[in-house]
C-alpha positions in Angstrom: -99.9 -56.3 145.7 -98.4 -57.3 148.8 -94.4 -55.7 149.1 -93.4 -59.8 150.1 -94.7 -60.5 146.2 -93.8 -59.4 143.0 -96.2 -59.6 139.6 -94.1 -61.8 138.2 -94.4 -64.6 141.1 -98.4 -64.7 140.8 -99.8 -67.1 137.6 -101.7 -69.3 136.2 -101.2 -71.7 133.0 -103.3 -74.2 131.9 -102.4 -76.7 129.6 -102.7 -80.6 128.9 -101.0 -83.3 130.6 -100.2 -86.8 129.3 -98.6 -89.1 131.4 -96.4 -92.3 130.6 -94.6 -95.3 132.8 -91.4 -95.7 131.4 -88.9 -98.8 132.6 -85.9 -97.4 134.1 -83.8 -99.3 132.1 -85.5 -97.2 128.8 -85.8 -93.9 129.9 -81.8 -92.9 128.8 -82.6 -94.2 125.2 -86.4 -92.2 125.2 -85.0 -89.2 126.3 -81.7 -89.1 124.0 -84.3 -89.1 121.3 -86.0 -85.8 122.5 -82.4 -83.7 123.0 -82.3 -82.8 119.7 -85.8 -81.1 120.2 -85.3 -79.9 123.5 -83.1 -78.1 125.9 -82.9 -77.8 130.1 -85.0 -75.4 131.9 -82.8 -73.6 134.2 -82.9 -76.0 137.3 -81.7 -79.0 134.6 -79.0 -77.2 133.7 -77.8 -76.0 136.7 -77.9 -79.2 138.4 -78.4 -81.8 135.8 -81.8 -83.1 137.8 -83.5 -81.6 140.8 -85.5 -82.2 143.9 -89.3 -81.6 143.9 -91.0 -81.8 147.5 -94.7 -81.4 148.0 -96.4 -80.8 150.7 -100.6 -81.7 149.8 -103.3 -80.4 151.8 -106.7 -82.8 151.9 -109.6 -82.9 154.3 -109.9 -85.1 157.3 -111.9 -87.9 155.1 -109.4 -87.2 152.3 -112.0 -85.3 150.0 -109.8 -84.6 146.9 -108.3 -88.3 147.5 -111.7 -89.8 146.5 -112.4 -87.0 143.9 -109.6 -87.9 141.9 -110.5 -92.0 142.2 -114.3 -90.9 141.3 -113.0 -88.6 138.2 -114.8 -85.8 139.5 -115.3 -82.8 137.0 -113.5 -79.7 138.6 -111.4 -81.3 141.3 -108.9 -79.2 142.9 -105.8 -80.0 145.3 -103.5 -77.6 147.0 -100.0 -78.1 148.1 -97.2 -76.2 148.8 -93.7 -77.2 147.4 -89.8 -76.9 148.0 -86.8 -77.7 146.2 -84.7 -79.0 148.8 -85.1 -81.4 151.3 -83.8 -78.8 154.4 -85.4 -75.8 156.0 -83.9 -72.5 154.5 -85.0 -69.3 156.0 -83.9 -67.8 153.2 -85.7 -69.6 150.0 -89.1 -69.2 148.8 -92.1 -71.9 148.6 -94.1 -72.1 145.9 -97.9 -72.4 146.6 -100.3 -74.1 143.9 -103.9 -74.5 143.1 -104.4 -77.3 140.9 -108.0 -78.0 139.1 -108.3 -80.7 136.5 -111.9 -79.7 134.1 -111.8 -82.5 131.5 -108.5 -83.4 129.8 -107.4 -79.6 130.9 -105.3 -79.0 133.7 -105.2 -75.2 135.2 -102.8 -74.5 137.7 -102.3 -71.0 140.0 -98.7 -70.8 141.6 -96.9 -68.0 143.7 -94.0 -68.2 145.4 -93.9 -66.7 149.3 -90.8 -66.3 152.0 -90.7 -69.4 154.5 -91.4 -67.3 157.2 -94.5 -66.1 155.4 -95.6 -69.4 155.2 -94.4 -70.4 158.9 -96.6 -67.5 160.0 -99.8 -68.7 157.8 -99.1 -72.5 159.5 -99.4 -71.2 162.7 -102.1 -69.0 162.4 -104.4 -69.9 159.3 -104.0 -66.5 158.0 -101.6 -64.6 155.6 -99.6 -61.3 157.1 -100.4 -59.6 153.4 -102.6 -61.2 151.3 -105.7 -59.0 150.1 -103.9 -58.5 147.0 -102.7 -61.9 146.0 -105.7 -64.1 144.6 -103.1 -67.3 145.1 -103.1 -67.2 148.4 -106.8 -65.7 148.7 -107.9 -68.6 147.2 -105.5 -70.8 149.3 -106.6 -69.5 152.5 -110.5 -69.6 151.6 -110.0 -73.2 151.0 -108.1 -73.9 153.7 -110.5 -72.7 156.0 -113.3 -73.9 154.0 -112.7 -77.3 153.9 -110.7 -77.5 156.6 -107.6 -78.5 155.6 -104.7 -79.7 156.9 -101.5 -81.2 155.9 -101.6 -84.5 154.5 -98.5 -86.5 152.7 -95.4 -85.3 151.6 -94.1 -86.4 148.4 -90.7 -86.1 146.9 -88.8 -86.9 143.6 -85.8 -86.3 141.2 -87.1 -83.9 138.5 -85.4 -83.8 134.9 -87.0 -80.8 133.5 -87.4 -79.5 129.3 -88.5 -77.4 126.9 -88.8 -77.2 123.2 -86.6 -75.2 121.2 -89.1 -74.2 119.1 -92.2 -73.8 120.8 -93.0 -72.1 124.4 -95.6 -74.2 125.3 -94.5 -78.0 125.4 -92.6 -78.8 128.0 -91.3 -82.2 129.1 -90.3 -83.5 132.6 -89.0 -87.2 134.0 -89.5 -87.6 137.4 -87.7 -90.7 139.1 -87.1 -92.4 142.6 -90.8 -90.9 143.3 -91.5 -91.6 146.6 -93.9 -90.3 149.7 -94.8 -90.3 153.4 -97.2 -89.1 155.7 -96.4 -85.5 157.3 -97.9 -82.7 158.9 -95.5 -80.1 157.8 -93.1 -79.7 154.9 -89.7 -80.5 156.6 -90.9 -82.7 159.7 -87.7 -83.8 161.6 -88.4 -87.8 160.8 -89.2 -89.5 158.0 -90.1 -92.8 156.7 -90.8 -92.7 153.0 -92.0 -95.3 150.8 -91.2 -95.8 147.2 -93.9 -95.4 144.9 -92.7 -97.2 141.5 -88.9 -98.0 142.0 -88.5 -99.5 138.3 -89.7 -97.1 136.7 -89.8 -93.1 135.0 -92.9 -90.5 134.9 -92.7 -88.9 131.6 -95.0 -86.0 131.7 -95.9 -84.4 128.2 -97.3 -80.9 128.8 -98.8 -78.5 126.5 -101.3 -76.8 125.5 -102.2 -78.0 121.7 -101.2 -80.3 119.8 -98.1 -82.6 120.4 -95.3 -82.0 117.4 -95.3 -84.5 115.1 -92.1 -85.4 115.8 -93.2 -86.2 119.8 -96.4 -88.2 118.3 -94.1 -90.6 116.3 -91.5 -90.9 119.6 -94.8 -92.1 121.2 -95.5 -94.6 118.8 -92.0 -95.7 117.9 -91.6 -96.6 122.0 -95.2 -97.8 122.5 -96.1 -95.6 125.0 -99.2 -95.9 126.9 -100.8 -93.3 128.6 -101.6 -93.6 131.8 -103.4 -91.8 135.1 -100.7 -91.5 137.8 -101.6 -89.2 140.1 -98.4 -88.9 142.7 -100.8 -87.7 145.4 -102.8 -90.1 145.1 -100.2 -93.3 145.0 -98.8 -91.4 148.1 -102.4 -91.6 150.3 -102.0 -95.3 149.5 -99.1 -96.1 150.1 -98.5 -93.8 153.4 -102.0 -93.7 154.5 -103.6 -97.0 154.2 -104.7 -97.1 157.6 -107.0 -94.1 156.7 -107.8 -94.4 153.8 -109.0 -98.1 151.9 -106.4 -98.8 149.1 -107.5 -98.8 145.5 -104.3 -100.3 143.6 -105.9 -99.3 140.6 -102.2 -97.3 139.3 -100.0 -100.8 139.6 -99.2 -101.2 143.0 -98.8 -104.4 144.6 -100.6 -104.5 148.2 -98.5 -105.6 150.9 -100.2 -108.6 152.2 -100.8 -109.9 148.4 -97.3 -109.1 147.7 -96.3 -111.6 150.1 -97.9 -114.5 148.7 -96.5 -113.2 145.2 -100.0 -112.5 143.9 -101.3 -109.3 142.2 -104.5 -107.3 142.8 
C-alpha cells in the first residue's frame, strides 16, 4: 500500500440507485417527512448542504456518453471529485470507478493528495500506485481508452442516512449545473444549469426500500426516472460535439425559442 494511502481510503460498495425529479417548491415538505427516519451524514451536519464537483473523464468520441444513451450492460465512467470549488493544496480528491451491471451500481473510490493527482495530470502515471487497485484501474483505463478530461459538473448536496439501517442512504442534490473543462479548477467558467426547478432525490441501497420509504414514494407520486448528471452535462455543455438527445426533459435551445418542446 502506497505510504500517500491508507486501507481505509480504498473501497468499493455496490448498491441500487433510484432516482426521482422533485419540484423545488416540494422538496422541503418530502424531505420533512424522511427526518424522522433519517439523520445527516457528517458533511450535512457540518454544513447544512455541501458542494459536490466532478471532474468526468470520456473518450474523444465520448464513448461512455453513448453507452449510457444505448443502456449498455457494464458501462463504466471515471471521474475525479472535490468538495469545494478552489484549489487547496492541502485537501484530498476522491477518484471513482463507476459501472452500472443491470439495476446494480458498483462504485471503487480512493481519496489521493492534490499534488498526487497534479503529478498523474501531467504525466499519465501515478508516483505510488502498484498497490492501490483504484488507481490501477484508473490509470489502465486512462491510457487505454485514451481519456481525457471532459465536463465538469457541480451541485448542492444534502446528504442522509437511516437511523436504523447502514445501507440506505438518501441525498438531494439541487442547483445542478455543468460546463465543459479540461481540469478540475480551470480559471474560467461558464456553467449552465441543468434543471433549475427542480430536486434529484437519489434513493440508495442495497435491498429493499423500508416500507415506510415505499409508502413516502406513493403518497408523493414519485416517478422514477434515468438522470444521469453526466450525461445532461455532455448536452448541455457539449452540443457542438456531441448530437443532443433531450431524452431527460431538457428543452433545446433553438426549440426553446419558439416555445415548443422536443
Amino acid at each position: 500500500m502506497s505510504p500517500l494511502l491508507t486501507k481505509r481510503e480504498v473501497w468499493s460498495t455496490w448498491r441500487f440507485e433510484l432516482k426521482y425529479q422533485i419540484p423545488i417548491q416540494r422538496y422541503r415538505e418530502i424531505r420533512n417527512a424522511m427526518v424522522p427516519h433519517m439523520v445527516p451524514d457528517k458533511y450535512t451536519q457540518d454544513k447544512g448542504e455541501y458542494l459536490v464537483r466532478s471532474l468526468y473523464y470520456d473518450t474523444f468520441n465520448y464513448q461512455a456518453y453513448h453507452e449510457k444513451i444505448n443502456g449498455n450492460f457494464g458501462r463504466i465512467k471515471i471521474r475525479v471529485r472535490s468538495y469545494t470549488d478552489q484549489k487547496d493544496p492541502n485537501a484530498k480528491l476522491r477518484l471513482e470507478l463507476k459501472t452500472r451491471r443491470g439495476a446494480a451500481m458498483e462504485k471503487f473510490s480512493s481519496f489521493v493528495p492534490q499534488s498526487v493527482f497534479d503529478e498523474f495530470s501531467k504525466t499519465g502515471h501515478w508516483p505510488e500506485d502498484e498497490d492501490n487497485p483504484v488507481l490501477v484501474e484508473f490509470a489502465r483505463l486512462y491510457h487505454l481508452r485514451t481519456l481525457r478530461p471532459k465536463i465538469i459538473v457541480q451541485y448542492r448536496r444534502e446528504g442522509l442516512f437511516s437511523r436504523r439501517r447502514e445501507d440506505l442512504r438518501i441525498t438531494f442534490d439541487r442547483q445542478v449545473e455543468s460546463c465543459s473543462a479540461s481540469n478540475l479548477f480551470p480559471k474560467e467558467t461558464f456553467f449552465r444549469p441543468h434543471h433549475s426547478d427542480k430536486v434529484i432525490l437519489e434513493i440508495k441501497c442495497k435491498n429493499d426500500q423500508p416500507r415506510w420509504l415505499s409508502s413516502l414514494v406513493k403518497k408523493h407520486g414519485l416517478k422514477f426516472v434515468a438522470n444521469s448528471k453526466y450525461t445532461q452535462g455532455v448536452e448541455i455543455s457539449r452540443p457542438d460535439v456531441v448530437v443532443p438527445m433531450w431524452s431527460q426533459g431538457h428543452v433545446s435551445p433553438s426549440s426553446e425559442q419558439w416555445g415548443k418542446k422536443v
